[in-house]
PyMOL CGO cylinders between C-alpha atoms (Angstrom):
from pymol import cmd
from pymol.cgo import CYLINDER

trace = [
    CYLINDER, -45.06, -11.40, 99.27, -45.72, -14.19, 97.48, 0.3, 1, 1, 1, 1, 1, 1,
    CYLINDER, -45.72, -14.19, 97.48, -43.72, -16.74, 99.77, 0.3, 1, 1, 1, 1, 1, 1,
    CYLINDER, -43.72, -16.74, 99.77, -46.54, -15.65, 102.35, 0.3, 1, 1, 1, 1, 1, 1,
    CYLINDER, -46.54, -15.65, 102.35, -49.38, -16.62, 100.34, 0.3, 1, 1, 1, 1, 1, 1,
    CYLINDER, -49.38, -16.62, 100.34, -47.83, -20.03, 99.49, 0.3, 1, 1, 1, 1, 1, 1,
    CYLINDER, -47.83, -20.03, 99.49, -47.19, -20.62, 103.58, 0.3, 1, 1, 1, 1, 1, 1,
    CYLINDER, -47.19, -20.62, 103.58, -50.04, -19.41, 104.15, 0.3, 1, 1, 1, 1, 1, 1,
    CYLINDER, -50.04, -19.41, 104.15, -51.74, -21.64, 101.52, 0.3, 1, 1, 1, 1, 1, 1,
    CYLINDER, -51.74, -21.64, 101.52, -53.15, -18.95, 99.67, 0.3, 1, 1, 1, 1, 1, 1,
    CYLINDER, -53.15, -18.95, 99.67, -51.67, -20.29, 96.66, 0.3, 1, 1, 1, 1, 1, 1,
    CYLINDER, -51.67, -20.29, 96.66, -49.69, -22.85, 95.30, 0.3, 1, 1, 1, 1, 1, 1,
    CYLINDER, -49.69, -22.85, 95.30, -45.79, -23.07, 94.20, 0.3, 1, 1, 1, 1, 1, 1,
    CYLINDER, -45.79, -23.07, 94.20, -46.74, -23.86, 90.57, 0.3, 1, 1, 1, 1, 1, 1,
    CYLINDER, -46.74, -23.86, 90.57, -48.42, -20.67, 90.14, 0.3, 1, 1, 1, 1, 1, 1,
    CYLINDER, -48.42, -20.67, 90.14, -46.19, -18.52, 91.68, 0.3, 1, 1, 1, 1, 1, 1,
    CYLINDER, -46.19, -18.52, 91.68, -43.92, -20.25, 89.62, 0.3, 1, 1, 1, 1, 1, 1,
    CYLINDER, -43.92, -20.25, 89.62, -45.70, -18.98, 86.66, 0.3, 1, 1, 1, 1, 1, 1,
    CYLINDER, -45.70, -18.98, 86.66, -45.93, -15.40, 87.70, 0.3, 1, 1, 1, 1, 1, 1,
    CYLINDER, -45.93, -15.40, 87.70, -42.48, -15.02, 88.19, 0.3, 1, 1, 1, 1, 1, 1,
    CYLINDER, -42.48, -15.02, 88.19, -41.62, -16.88, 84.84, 0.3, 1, 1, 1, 1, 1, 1,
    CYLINDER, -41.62, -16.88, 84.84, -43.58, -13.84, 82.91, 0.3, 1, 1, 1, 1, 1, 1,
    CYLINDER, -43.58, -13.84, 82.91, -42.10, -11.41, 81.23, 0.3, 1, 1, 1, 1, 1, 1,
    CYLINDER, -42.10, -11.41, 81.23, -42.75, -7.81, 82.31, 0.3, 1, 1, 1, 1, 1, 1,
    CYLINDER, -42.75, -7.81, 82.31, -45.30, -9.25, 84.89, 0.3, 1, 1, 1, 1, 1, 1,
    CYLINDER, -45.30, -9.25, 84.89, -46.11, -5.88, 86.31, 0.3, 1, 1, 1, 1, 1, 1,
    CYLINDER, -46.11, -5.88, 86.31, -47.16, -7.74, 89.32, 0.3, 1, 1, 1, 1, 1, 1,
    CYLINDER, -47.16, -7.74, 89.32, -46.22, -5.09, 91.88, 0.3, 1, 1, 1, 1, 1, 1,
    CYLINDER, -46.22, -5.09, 91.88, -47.34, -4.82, 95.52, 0.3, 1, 1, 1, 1, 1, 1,
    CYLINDER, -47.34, -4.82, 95.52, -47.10, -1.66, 97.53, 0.3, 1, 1, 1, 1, 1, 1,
    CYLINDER, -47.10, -1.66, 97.53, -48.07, -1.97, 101.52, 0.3, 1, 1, 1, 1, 1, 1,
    CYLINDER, -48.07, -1.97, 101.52, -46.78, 1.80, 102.09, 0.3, 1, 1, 1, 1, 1, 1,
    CYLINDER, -46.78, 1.80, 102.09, -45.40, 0.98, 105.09, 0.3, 1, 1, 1, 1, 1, 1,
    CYLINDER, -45.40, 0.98, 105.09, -42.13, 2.67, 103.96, 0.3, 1, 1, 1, 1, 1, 1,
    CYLINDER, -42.13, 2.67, 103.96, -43.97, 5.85, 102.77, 0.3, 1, 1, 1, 1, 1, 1,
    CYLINDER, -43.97, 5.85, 102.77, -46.03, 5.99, 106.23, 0.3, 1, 1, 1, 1, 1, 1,
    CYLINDER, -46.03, 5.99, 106.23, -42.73, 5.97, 107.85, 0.3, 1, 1, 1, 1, 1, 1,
    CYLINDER, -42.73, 5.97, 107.85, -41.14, 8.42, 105.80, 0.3, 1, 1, 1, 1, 1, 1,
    CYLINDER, -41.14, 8.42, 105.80, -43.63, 10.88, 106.51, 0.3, 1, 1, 1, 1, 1, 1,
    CYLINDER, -43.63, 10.88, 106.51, -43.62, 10.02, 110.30, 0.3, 1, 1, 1, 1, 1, 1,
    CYLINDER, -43.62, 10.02, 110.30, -39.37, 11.20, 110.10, 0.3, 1, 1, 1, 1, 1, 1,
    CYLINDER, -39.37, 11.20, 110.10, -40.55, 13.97, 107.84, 0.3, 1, 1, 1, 1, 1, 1,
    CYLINDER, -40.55, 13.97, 107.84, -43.04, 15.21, 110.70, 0.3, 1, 1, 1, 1, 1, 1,
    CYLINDER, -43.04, 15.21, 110.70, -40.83, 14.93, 113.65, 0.3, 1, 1, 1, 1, 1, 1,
    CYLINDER, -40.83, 14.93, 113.65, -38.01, 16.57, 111.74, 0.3, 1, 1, 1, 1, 1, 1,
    CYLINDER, -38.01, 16.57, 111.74, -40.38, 19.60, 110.86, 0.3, 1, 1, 1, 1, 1, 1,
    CYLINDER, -40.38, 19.60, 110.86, -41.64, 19.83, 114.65, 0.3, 1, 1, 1, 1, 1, 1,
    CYLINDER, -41.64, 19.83, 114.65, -37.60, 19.77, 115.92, 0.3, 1, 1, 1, 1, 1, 1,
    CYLINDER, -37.60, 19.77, 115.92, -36.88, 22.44, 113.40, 0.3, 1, 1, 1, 1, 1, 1,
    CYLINDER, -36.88, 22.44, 113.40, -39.57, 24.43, 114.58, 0.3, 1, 1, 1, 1, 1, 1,
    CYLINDER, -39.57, 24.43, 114.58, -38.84, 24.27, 118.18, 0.3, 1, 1, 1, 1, 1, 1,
    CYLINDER, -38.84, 24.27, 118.18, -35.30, 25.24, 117.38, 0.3, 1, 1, 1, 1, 1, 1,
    CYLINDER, -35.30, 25.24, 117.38, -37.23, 28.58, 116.11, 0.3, 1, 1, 1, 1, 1, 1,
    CYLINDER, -37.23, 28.58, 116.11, -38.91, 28.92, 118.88, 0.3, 1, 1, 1, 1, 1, 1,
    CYLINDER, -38.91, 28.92, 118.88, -36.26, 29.08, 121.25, 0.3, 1, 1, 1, 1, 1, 1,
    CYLINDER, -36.26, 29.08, 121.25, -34.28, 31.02, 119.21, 0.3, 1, 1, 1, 1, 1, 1,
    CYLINDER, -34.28, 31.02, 119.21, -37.38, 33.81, 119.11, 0.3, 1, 1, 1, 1, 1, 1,
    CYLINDER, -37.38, 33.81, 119.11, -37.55, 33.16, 122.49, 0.3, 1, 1, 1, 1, 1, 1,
    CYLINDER, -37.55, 33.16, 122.49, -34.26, 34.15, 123.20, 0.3, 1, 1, 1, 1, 1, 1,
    CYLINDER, -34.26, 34.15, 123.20, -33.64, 37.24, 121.15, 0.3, 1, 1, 1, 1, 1, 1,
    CYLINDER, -33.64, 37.24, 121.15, -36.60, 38.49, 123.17, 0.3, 1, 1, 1, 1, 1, 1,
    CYLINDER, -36.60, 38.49, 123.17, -35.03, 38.00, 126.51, 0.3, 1, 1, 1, 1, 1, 1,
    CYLINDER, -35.03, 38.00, 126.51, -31.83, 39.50, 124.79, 0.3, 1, 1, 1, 1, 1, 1,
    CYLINDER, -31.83, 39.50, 124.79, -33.92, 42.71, 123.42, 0.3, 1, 1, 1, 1, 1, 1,
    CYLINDER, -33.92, 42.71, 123.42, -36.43, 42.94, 126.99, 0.3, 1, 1, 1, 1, 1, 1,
    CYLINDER, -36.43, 42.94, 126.99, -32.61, 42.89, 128.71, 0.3, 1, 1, 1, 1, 1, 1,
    CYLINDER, -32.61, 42.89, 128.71, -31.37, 45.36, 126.74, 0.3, 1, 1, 1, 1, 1, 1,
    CYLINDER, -31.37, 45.36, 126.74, -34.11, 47.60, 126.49, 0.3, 1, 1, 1, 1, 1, 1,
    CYLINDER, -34.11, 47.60, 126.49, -34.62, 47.15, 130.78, 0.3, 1, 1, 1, 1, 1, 1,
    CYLINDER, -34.62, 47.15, 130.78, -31.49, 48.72, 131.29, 0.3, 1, 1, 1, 1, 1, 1,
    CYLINDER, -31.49, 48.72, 131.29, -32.74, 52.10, 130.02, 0.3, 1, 1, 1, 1, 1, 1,
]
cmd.load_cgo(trace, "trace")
């Protein structure tokens, strides 16, 4: 992050510099891309496992309606 600001002139090497020099900075930046992404997989895994159970529904009531038709 900060070799972008210094190319894009936001600010100069001698203060990054500095900010890396300090000890237990805290300097921390989070642009929850990773998170928004995670939760993207997370969705389309729920929505797969959920039309999994709905086909299997589906199925043991074309099993049961078969069964029960032949009576």
């Amino acid at each position: 992050m900060l070799r972008l600001f210094v190319r894009r002139e936001l600010m100069d090497v001698e203060t990054v510099q500095g900010m890396l020099a300090w000890p237990h900075s805290g300097f921390h930046v989070h642009d929850g891309s990773g998170s928004r992404l995670r939760n993207v997989r997370a969705m389309e895994a729920r929505k797969l496992r959920e039309r999994e159970e709905e086909r299997r529904r589906r199925a043991i009531v074309a099993r049961r309606d078969s069964i029960i038709g032949r009576f």
